[in-house]
Each structure stands twice: as C-alpha cells, then as structure tokens.
C-alpha positions as CSV (number, residue, x, y, z in Angstrom):
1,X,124.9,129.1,64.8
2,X,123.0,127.0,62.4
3,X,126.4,124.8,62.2
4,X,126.4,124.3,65.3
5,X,122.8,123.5,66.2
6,X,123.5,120.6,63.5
7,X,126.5,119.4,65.0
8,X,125.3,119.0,68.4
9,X,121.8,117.1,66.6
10,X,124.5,114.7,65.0
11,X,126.2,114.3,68.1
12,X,123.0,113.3,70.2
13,X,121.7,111.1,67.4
14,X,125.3,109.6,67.3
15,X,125.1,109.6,71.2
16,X,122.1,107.4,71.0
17,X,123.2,104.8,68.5
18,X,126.3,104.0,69.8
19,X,124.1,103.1,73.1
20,X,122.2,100.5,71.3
21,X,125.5,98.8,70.5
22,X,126.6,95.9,72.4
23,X,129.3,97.6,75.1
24,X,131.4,96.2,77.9
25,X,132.3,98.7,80.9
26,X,133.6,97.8,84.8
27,X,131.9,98.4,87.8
28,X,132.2,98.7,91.6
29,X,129.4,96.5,93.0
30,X,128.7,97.5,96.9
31,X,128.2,94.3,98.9
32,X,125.6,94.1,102.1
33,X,124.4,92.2,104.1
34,X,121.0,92.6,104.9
35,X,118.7,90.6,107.8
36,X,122.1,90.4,110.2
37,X,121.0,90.0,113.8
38,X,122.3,92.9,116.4
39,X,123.9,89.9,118.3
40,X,126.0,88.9,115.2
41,X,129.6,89.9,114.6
42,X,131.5,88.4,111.7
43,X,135.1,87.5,112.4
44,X,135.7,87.9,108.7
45,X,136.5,90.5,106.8
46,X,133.1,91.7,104.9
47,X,134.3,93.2,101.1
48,X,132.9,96.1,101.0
49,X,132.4,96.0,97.3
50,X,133.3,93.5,94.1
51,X,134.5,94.8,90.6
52,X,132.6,93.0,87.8
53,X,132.9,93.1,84.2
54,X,129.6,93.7,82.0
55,X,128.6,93.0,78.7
56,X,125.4,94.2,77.4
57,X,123.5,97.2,75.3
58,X,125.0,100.6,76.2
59,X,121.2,101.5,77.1
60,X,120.9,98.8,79.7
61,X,124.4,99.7,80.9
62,X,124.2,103.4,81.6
63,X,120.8,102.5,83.3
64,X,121.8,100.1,85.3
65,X,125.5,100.6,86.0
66,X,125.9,104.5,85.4
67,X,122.4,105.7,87.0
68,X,122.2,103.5,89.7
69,X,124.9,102.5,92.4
70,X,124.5,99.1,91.6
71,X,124.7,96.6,94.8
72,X,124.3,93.0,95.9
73,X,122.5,92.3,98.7
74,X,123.1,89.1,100.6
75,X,120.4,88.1,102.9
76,X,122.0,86.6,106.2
77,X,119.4,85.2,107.7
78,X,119.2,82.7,104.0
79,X,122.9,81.8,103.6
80,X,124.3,81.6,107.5
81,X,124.0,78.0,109.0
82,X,126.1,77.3,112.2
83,X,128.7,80.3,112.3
84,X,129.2,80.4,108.3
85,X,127.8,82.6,106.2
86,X,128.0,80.8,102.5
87,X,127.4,82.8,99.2
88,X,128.2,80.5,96.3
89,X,129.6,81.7,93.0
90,X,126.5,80.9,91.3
91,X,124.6,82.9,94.1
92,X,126.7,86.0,93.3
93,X,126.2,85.4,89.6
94,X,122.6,85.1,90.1
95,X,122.5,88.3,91.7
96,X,124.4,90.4,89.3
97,X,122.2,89.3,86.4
98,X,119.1,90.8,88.9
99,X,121.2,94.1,89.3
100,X,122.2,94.5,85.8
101,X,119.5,93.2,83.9
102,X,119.0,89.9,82.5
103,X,120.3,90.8,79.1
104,X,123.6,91.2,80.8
105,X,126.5,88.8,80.9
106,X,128.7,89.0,83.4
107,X,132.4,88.1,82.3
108,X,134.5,89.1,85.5
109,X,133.8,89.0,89.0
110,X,137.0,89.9,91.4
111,X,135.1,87.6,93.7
112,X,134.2,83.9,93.2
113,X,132.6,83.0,96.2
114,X,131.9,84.0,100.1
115,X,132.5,82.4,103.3
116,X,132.4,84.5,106.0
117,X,132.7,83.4,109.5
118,X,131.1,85.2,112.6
119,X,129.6,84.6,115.9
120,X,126.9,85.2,118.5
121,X,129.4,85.3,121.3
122,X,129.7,88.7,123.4
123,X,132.7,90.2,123.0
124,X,135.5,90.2,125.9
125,X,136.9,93.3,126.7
126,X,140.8,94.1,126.9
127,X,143.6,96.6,127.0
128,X,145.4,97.7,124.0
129,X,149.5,97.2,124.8
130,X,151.0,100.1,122.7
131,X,153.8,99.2,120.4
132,X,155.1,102.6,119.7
133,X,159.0,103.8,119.5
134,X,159.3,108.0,120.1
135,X,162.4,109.8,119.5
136,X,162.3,113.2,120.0
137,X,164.6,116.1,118.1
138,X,167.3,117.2,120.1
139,X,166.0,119.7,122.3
140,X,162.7,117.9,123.0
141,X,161.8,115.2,125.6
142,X,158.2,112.4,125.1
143,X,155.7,114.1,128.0
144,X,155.2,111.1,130.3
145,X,154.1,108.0,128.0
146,X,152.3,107.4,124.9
147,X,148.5,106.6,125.3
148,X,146.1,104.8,123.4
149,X,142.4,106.1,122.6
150,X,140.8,104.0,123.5
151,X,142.9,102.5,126.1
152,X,140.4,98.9,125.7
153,X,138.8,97.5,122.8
154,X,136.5,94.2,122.5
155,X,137.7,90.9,121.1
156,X,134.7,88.6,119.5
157,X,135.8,85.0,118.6
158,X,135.0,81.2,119.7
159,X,135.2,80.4,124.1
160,X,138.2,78.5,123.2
161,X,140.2,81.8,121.3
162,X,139.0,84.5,123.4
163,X,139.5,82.4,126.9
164,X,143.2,82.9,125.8
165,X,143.6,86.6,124.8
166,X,144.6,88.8,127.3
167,X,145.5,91.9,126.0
168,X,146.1,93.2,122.1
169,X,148.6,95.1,120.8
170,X,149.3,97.8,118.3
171,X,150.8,97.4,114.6
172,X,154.4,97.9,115.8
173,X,154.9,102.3,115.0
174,X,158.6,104.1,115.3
175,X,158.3,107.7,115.3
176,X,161.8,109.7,114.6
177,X,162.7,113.5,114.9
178,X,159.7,114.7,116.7
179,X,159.5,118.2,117.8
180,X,155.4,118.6,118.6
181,X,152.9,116.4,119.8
182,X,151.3,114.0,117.4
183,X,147.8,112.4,117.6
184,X,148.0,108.9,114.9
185,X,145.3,106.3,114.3
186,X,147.3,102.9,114.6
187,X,145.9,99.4,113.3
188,X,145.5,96.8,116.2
189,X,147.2,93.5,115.2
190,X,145.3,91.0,113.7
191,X,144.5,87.8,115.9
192,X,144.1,84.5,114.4
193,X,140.1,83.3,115.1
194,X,139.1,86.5,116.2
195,X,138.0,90.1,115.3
196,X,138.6,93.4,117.7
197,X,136.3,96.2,117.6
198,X,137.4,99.0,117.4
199,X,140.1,97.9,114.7
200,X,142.0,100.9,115.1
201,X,143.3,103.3,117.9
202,X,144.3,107.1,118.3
203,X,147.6,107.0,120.1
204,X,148.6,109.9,121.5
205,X,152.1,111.5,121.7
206,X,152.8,114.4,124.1
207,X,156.3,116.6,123.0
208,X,157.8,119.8,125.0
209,X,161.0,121.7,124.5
210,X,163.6,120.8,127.3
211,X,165.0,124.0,129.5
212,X,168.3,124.1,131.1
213,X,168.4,124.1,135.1
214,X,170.8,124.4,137.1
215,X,170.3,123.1,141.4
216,X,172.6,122.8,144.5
217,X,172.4,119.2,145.7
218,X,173.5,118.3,148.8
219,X,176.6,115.6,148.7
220,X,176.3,112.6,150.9
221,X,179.2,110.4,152.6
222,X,178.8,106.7,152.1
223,X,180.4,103.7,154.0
224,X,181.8,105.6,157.1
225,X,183.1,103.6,159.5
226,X,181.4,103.5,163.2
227,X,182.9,106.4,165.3
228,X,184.0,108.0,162.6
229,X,182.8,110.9,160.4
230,X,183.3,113.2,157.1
231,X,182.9,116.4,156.7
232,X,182.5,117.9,152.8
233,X,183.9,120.6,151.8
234,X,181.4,122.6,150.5
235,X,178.4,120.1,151.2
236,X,176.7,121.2,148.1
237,X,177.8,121.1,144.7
238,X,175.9,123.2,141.6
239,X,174.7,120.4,139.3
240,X,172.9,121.1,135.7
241,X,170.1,119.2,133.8
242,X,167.3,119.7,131.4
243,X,163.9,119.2,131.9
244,X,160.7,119.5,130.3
245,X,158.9,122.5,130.5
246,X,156.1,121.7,131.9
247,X,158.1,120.2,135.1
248,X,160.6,123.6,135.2
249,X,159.0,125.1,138.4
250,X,158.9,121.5,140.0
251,X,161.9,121.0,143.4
252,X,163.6,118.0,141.8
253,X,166.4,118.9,144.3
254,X,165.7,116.0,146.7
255,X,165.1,113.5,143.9
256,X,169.1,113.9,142.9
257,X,171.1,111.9,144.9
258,X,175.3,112.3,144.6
259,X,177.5,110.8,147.1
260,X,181.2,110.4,147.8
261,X,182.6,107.0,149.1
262,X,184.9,106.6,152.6
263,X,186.9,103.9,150.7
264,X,188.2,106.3,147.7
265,X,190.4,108.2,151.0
266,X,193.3,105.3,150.0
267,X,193.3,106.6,146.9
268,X,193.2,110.5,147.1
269,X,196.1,112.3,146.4
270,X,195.1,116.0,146.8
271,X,192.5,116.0,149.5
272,X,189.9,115.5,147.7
273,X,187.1,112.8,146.9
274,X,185.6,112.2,143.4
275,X,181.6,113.5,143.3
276,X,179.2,110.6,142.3
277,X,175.6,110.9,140.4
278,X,174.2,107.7,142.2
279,X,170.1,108.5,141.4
280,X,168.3,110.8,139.4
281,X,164.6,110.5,137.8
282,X,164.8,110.0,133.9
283,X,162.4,113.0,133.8
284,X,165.7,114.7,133.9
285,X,167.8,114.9,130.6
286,X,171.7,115.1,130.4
287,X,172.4,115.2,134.3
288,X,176.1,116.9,134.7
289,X,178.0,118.2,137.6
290,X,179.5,121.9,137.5
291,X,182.1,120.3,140.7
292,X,183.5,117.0,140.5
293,X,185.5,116.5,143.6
294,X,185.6,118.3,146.6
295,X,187.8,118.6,149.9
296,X,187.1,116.2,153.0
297,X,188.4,116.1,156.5
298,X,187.8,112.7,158.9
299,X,186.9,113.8,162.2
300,X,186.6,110.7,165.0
301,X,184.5,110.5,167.8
C-alpha cells in the first residue's frame, strides 16, 4: 500500500510538470454568430466549427482547450456591410488568441477567412418535386405515390434568383427490393444564389403485399357495322390480376375493359374471335385472361 500511495504521488507530481511544458494539441473551435437580426438568413453555408492547432503551456491548454468548449464568436451586426458578412484571417486569429489565451500561438486554422452572403429578403414559398425511383420485391406494389414532408419549403435569395424558381427538387433517390414502407430524410438540391429552408425532407414510401383476384368481365364488340349485330359466346370471360391489399374488397370490375373486333371475322377459322385487354387501371398488377377467344354469331337486323 505504501508502494502504491508513492507511485500515484510520483505520477501526480509527474502529471503536473509535464503541464508546465510547452505542448501542442488540436481543437474543434464552435463558430457563432452572435447580434444576427430575426430578418437575416444567410445563403451561405455557416461552419459550424474550425479545427485549430495550439501551441502553448500544457496548463494554459487544458484550461482553455480541455475545460472549456472553446468558441469564436463573430459579431454580425460589426462585420456585415451590404449582404456580406466579412471575417478576415487576422479577425479569426485575433479571436483565437482571446479564446486561448494570449500566450498561445496559433499554428493551424482549417479556415482562413469568412465571407458569408445572406439576405433580408422574405423567403418565397414552393413545392418540393420528388425525385425518387421505388421498386418493390416481387410480390409487393408502391401504395399510390411517394410524398414529401413537407410537401413545400421556403427559398431565400436576391428578387432577381428567387423571381425564377418555381419549384425545388429532391437529391435524385432509387430505392430497390422493397417489401415495407420506408420513411427517409432526403437532401433538397442545392440552387445556385439561394438557400431553402427546410434543407431536407421526410419522403414517405407506402408498400403492401399484392393478392391474387380473379373477376368476370363482360366482353364488348367493337366496329359493328350498322344493321348488324354480335352476339358473344359466353359474354363474360374470368380474367385474373393482383392487387394491393388495401384495394382487395374494391369492384374494379367496370374499370376492365376487353373487347373483340368485327373485322378479325375475315380471319377466323374456328368460330371464334381473339379476347382483347383494351383498359385496365395500373393499380392492377399482371392483368391475364383465363379465356382467350370465344364463339360469335352475326345476327342482321
């Protein structure tokens, strides 16, 4: 015990030596700006924070860099004039050597100067165009279309930028394979001149499982000549589809429209005329017909 109570003496009077050497350690210096008007939004990207180099006495350095969450604060209302906010090198050096002490020399910054860009304009408000690709897994359909939370963001710029911005659009996003629904916060793309707020959307992807169905459709008889009718043999004809699940108890009977054409007579051999899909909604996956053709008999007035 008494071998240990010296060690751990050594170690703190070794501890506090090696502070008063000279040391050099790196830091992540917050950046703010401080005195910014409500009625100012910068079109510029604001760093959140600058990595600087320090050289100083290990004392000074765990005070100041360790102890403290060390940060530069840029007064707006000093350095804007005319839309630009200017923070010269020397400014930033100036400010480091108030953070960290004056004994401290600053070898690094990641940062040699700021010009940031904003304006007082209000912001115009437009819809976000989603540029999203879905594929769903086999066996799964997209439930109606993607959407965007929120569905309209604010663009902030010069009269001359924003009068020309319509809409924005998403960072382009393919999604493969899906077999649930996905919720993903998407980057809106970056405009030239301006800034949109929010940055970023929630797009939302609805998946459901597809279900087999199976309808009798009635066929109908196109490009029958005046005084002249046909009769179909049977009239209906079983067709099969899938559909989502949601949508399985819906009549999508009247929505499915199959025909046989007059003119394919000429060309019928057994007494029978070929069964056409003409229209179907795309709600419904992998349309098919259980009957292809089906007997016919012309009956004049």
């Amino acid at each position: 015990m008494l071998f240990l109570v010296f060690v751990i003496v050594s170690a703190l009077f070794w501890f506090i030596m090696a502070l008063n050497d000279s040391a050099q350690d790196h830091f992540n210096v917050n950046l703010r700006i401080i005195n910014q008007p409500d009625s100012v939004t910068f079109i510029s990207d604001v760093p959140e924070r600058i990595h600087v180099s320090v050289s100083d006495k290990g004392t000074n350095l765990w005070r100041n860099g360790y102890l403290k969450h060390p940060t530069v604060n840029v007064d707006f209302k000093e350095y804007s004039n005319d839309g630009v906010l200017r923070y010269s090198y020397n400014d930033l050096i100036s400010s480091l050597r108030e953070t960290f002490g004056g004994g401290a020399v600053i070898t690094s910054v990641s940062l040699d100067s700021l010009q940031l860009f904003y304006t007082t304009n209000a912001g115009k408000k437009v819809p976000v165009l989603i540029n999203c690709q879905v594929f769903p897994s086999p066996g799964s359909t997209l439930e109606g279309s993607v959407k965007a939370s929120p569905g309209s963001v604010y663009v902030y710029g010069g009269k001359d930028v924003l009068d020309t911005i319509r809409y924005v659009s998403t960072e382009p996003v393919v999604l493969r394979n899906l077999s649930e629904s996905t919720n993903l916060e998407v980057k809106i793309k970056r405009i030239t001149g301006a800034r949109v707020l929010p940055s970023k959307v929630e797009l939302k992807v609805g998946i459901e499982p597809l279900v087999k169905k199976q309808a009798m459709v009635t066929v109908e008889a196109v490009n029958v000549p005046a005084g002249e009718e046909l009769l179909l043999f049977p009239s209906k004809v079983p067709v099969e589809y899938y559909v989502a699940m949601s949508l399985l108890n819906q009549d999508e009977d009247n929505n499915i429209h199959l025909t046989v054409d007059y003119e394919d007579i000429s060309e019928s051999k057994d007494g029978k005329l070929p069964v056409e899909i003409n229209k179907f909604p795309d709600r419904l996956k992998n349309l098919s017909l259980k009957t292809d053709s089906i007997e016919y008999a012309v009956v004049k007035d």
